[in-house]
C-alpha positions in Angstrom: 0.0 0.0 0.0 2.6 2.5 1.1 4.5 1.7 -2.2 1.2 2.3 -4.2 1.3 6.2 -2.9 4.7 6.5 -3.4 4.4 5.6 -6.7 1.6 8.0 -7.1 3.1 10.7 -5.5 5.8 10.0 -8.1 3.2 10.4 -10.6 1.5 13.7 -9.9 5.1 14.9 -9.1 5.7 14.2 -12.8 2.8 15.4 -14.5 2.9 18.8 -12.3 6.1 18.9 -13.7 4.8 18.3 -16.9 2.2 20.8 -16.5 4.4 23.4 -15.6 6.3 23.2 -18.8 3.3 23.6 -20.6 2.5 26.7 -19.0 5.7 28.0 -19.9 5.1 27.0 -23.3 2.3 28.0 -24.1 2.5 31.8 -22.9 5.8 31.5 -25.1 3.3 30.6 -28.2 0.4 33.3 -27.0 3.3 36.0 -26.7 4.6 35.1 -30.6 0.9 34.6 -32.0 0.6 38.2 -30.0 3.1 39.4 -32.1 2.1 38.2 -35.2 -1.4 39.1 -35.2 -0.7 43.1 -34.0 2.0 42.9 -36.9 -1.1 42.0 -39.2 -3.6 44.4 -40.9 -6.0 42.4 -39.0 -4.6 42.4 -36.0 -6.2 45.7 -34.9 -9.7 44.3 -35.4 -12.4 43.9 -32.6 -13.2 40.6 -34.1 -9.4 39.5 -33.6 -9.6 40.7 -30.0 -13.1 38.7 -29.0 -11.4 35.0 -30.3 -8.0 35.5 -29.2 -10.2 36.1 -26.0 -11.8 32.8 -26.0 -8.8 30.5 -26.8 -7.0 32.0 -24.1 -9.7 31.4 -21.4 -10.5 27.8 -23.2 -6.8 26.8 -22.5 -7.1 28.4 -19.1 -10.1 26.5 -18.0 -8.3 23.2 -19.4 -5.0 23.8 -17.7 -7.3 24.4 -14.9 -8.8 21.2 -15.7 -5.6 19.1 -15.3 -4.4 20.9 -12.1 -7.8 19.9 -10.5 -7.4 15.8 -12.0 -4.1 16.3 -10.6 -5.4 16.6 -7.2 -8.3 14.5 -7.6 -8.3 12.5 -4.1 -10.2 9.4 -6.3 -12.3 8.1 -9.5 -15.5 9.7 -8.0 -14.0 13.2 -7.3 -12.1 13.0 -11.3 -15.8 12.2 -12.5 -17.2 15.0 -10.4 -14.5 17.4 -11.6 -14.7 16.4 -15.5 -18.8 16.9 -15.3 -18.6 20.3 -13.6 -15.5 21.2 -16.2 -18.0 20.4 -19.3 -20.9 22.1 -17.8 -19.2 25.6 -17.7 -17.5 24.6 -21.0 -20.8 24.1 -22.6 -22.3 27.3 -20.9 -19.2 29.4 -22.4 -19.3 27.9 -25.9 -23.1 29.0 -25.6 -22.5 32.6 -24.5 -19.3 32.8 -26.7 -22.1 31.7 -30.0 -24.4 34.3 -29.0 -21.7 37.1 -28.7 -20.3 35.7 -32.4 -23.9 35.5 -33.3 -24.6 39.1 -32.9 -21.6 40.5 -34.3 -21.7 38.8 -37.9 -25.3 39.9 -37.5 -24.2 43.8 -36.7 -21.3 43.5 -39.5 -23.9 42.1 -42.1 -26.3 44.8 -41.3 -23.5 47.7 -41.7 -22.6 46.0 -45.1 -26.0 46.4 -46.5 -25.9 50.1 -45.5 -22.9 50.5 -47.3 -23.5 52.2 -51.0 -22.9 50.3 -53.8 -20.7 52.2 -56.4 
């Protein structure tokens, strides 16, 4: 038994580890994609803004998700933990849909006011 939490102990040593690295990573990535899209004509967009918005939260709420599994205490609290992580997942995609819903709808309208010449 005591060799069964060592070894796990080992484990969620390992994958924080891990975890960590990807962190690291991945603000290195958002920093050059950063770059790259204010270097861009389109960069200054509002449209730009709003989904570079949403990927950041949707990879905060999953790194968030795998520092929670990694203190899961067992399989009932890593089920409990995956259900509540979809629920708000499903709840943002919906409000992020109606945001992206209403823009398109507002930049359709101001094309159609726009003169043909």
């Amino acid at each position: 038994m005591a060799e069964d939490e060592t070894t796990t102990d080992q484990l969620r040593s390992i994958m924080a580890e891990n975890l960590e690295k990807a962190h690291g990573a991945l603000a290195n990535y958002f920093q050059f994609v950063e770059k790259s899209i204010s270097a861009s004509p389109l960069g200054a967009t509002d449209q730009t803004k709003t989904l570079r918005n949403y990927v950041e939260r949707s990879v905060a709420a999953s790194f968030g998700l795998s520092d929670k599994l990694l203190h899961a205490k067992d399989f009932q609290d890593v089920l409990h933990i995956q259900t509540e992580f979809f629920q708000t997942q499903l709840q943002t995609l919906t409000e992020q849909s109606k945001e992206l819903c209403g823009t398109a709808t507002k930049a359709a309208s101001n094309v159609t006011r726009v003169p043909i010449k």
